[in-house]
C-alpha positions as CSV (number, residue, x, y, z in Angstrom):
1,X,-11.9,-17.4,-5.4
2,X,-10.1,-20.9,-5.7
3,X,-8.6,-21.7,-9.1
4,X,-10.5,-24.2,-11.9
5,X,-8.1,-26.8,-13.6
6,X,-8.0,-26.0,-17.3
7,X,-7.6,-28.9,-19.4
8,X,-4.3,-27.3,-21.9
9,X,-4.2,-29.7,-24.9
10,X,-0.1,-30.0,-26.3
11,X,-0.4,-30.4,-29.3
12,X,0.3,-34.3,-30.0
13,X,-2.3,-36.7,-29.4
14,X,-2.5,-39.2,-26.6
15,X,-0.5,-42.3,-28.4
16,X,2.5,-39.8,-29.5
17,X,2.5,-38.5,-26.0
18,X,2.2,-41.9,-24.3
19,X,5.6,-42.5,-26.2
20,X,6.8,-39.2,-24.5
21,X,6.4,-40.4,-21.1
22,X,7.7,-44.0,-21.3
23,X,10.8,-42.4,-23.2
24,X,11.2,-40.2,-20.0
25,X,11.0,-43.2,-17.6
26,X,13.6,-45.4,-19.4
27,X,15.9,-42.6,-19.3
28,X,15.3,-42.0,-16.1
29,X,15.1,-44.9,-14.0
30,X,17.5,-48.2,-14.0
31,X,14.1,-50.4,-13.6
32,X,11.2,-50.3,-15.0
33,X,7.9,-52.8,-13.7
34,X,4.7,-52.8,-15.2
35,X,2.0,-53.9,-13.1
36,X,-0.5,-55.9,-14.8
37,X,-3.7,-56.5,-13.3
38,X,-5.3,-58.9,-16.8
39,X,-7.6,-55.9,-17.4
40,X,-7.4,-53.6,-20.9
41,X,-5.8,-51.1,-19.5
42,X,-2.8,-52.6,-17.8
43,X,-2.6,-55.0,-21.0
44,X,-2.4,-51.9,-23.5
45,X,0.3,-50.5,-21.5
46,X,2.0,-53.9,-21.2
47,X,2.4,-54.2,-25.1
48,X,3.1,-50.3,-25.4
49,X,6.1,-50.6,-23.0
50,X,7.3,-53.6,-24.9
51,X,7.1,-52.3,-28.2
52,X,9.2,-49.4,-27.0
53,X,11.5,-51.4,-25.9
54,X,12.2,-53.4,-28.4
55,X,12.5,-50.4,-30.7
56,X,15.2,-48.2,-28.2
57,X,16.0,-50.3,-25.7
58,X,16.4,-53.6,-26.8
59,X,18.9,-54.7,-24.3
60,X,17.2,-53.3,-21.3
61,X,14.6,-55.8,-19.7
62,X,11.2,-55.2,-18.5
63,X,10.0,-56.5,-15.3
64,X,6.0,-57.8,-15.5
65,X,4.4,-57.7,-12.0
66,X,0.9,-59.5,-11.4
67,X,-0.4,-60.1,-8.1
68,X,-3.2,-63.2,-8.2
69,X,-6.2,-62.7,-6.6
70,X,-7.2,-66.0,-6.8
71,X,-11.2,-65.1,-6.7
72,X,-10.7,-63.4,-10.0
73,X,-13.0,-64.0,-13.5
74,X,-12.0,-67.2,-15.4
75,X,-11.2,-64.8,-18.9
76,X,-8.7,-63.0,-16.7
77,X,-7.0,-65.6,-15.5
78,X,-6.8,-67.2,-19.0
79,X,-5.8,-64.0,-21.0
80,X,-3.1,-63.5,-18.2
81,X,-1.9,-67.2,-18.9
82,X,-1.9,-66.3,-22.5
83,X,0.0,-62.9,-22.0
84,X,3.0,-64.4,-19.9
85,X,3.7,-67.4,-21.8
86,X,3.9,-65.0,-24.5
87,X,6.5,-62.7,-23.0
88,X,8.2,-64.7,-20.2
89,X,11.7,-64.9,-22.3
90,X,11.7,-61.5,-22.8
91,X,10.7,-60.1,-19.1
92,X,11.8,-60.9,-16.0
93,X,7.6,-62.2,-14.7
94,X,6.9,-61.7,-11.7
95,X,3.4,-64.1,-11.0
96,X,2.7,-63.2,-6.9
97,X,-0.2,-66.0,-5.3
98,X,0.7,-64.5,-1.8
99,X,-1.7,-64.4,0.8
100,X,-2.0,-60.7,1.3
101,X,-4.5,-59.0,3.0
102,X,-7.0,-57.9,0.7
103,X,-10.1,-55.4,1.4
104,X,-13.7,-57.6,1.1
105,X,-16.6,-55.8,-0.4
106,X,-18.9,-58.5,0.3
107,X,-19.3,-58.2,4.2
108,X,-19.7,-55.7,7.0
109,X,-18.5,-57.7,9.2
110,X,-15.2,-59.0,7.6
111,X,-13.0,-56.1,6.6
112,X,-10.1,-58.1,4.9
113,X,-9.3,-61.6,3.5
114,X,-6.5,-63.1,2.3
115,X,-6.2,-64.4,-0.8
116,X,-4.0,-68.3,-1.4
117,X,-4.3,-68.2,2.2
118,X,-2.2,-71.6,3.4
119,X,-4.3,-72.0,6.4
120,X,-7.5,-72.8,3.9
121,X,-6.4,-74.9,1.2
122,X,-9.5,-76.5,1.0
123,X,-11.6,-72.9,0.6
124,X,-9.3,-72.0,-2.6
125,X,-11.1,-71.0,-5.8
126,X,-9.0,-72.2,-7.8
127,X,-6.0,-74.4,-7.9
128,X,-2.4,-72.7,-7.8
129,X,-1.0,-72.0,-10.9
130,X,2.1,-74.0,-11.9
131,X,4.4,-72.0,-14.0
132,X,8.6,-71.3,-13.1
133,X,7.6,-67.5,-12.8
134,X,4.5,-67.9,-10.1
135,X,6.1,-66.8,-6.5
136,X,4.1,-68.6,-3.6
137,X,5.0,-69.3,0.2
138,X,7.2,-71.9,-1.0
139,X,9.6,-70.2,-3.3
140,X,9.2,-66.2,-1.9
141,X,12.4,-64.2,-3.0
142,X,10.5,-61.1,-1.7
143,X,10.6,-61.7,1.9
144,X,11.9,-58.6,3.7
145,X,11.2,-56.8,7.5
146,X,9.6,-53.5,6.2
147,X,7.3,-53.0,9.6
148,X,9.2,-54.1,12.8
149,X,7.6,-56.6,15.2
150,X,5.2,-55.1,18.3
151,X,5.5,-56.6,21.7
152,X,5.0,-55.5,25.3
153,X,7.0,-57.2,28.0
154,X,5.8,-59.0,30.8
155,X,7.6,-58.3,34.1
156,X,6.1,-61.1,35.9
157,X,6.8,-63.4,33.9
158,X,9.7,-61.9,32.2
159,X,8.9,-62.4,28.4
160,X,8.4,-60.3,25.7
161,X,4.6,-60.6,24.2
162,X,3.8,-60.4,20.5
163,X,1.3,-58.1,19.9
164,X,1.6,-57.1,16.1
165,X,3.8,-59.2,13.4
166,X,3.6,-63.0,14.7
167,X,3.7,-64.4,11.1
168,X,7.3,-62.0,10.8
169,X,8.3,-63.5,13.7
170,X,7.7,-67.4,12.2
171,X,9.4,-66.2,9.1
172,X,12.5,-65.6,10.8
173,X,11.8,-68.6,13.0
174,X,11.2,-71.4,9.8
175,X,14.0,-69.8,7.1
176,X,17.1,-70.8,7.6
177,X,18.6,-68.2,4.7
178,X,16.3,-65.4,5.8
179,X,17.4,-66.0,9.4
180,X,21.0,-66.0,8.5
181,X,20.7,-62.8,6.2
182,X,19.4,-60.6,9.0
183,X,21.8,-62.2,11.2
184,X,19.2,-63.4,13.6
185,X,17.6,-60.1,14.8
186,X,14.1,-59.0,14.0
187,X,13.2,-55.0,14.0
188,X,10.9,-54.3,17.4
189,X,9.1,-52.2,18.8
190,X,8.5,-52.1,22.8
191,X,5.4,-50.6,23.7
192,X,5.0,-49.2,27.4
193,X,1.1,-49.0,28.0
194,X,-1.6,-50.2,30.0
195,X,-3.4,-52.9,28.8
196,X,-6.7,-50.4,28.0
197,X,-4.2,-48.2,25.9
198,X,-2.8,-51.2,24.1
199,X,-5.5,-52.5,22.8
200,X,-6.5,-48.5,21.6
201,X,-3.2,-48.7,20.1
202,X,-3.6,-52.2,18.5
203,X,-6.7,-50.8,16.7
204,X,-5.8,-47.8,15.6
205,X,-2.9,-49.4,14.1
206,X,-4.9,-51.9,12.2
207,X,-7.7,-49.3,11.4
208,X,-5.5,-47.3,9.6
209,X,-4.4,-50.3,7.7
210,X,-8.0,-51.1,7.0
211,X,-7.6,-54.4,8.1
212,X,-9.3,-55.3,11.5
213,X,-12.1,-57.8,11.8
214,X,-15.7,-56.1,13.1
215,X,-16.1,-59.2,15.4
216,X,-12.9,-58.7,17.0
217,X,-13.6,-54.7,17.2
218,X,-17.1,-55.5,19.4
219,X,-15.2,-57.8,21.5
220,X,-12.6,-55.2,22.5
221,X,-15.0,-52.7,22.9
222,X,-16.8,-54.7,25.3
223,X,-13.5,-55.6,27.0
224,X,-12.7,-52.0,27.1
225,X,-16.0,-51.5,29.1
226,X,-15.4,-54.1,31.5
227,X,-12.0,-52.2,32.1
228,X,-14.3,-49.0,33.3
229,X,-13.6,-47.2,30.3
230,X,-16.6,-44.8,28.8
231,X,-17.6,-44.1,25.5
232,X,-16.0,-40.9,25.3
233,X,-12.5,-42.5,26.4
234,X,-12.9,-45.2,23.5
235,X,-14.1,-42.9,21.1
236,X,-10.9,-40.5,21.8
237,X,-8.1,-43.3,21.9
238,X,-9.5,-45.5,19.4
239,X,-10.9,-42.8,16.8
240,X,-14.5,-43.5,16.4
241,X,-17.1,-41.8,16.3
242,X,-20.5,-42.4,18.6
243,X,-22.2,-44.2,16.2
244,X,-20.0,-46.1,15.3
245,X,-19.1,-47.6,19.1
246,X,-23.3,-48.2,19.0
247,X,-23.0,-50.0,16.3
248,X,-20.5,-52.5,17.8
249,X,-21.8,-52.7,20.9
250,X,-25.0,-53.9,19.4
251,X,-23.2,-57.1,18.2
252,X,-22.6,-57.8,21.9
253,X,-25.9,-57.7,23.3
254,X,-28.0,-55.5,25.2
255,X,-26.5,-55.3,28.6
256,X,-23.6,-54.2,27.5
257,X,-25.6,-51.5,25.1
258,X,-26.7,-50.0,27.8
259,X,-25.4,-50.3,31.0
260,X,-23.4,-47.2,31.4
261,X,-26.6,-45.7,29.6
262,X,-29.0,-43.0,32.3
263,X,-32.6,-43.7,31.7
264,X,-34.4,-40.6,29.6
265,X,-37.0,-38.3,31.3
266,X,-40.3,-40.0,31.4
267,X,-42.7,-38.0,30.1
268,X,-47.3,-38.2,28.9
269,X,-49.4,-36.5,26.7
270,X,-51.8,-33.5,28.3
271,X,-54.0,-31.1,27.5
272,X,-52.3,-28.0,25.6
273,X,-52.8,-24.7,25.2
274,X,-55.2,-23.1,22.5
């Protein structure tokens, strides 16, 4: 018989043991960030952490982290205006506009976006906000190599191909200081595969990061089948299930639907049996 959580009350109520817990973290940790999103609940704790650190830890800064949307509610935006021209000589702010992939809710066919994306000017929502504290593509402190760069090599023509990490690749490439930090050399990764088990390996990749366009998906597919490969071989290396390798070969048409597809037993009504 598996155990029920028991809700065990402390004794204290929720605002005294709020105080408990950010008391633990500023004796614990060296740095504390709060991230603030510009909804209630990040902005109470905001002020909370504040307060307490005025009160014990006066000399001890705060670090305020907002990553910017940029399709976000007109209130929020202004109320997060508000809130860090309020406290930006007492934090260190941190405003990110950085066009990170995002998950979309709005289309099937569209898994990801990317918000202040430099490519689209023109499709912005809004204009970039101009405050010392607002870290875009042009003044990016953050820039690191936390995934390395995929490539395959090609023997004939003896280069190394990009597969994954091309925009890494250009940051190295157009930053002088970030160049000369990691002393020229990028973090790869070599893959040895077929071209069928690359592109499975490509996908599963950006599946599991939720970020692969459904377009793209039905056009590999397809390629996959002009390679000879089945359903069951794509649905094995690339982690789908049947219906879901239907539903993107439908967005190719219906000769490639079904042309590795046996016709069904024909079959006419008769006369049954009483």
């Amino acid at each position: 018989m598996s155990e029920r959580a028991v809700r065990q009350y402390i004794g204290k109520n929720v605002y005294y043991a709020s105080q408990d817990r950010i008391r633990y973290l500023f004796e614990e940790f060296d740095n504390i960030f709060v991230s603030f999103s510009g909804g209630k609940d990040s902005g109470l704790l905001l002020n909370m952490v504040l307060d307490f650190q005025k009160r014990h830890y006066p000399d001890k800064r705060v670090g305020v982290f907002h990553q910017d949307f940029e399709a976000q509610y007109t209130v929020t935006t202004e109320y997060i205006e508000r809130t860090f021209e309020r406290i930006k000589s007492d934090v260190e702010p941190y405003w990110v506009c950085l066009p990170m992939a995002t998950r979309t809710a709005l289309s099937s066919y569209q898994m990801y976006w990317y918000p202040w994306d430099d490519t689209k000017r023109e499709a912005w929502c809004r204009p970039m906000p101009r405050h010392p504290f607002v870290i875009n593509l042009e003044n990016n402190p953050m820039t690191t190599y936390t995934m390395p760069i995929v490539c395959y090599y090609d023997e004939a023509r003896d280069v190394y191909i990009i597969v994954d990490g091309f925009h890494r690749y250009r940051v190295m490439l157009d930053y002088p200081d970030i160049r000369e930090r990691e002393g020229g050399l990028l973090p790869v990764s070599v893959i040895n595969k077929s071209l069928d088990n690359r592109m499975a390996s490509t996908i599963r990749h950006n599946r599991a990061r939720g970020a692969h366009n459904v377009d793209l998906m039905s056009n590999i597919v397809r390629e996959l089948h002009d390679l000879g490969k089945s359903d069951a071989w794509i649905a094995k290396h690339l982690g789908m299930d049947k219906d879901e390798i239907l539903r993107l070969k439908q967005l190719t048409g219906l000769t490639a639907l079904f042309r590795d597809i046996n016709f069904g037993e024909a079959w006419k009504t008769g006369e049954g049996s009483g």
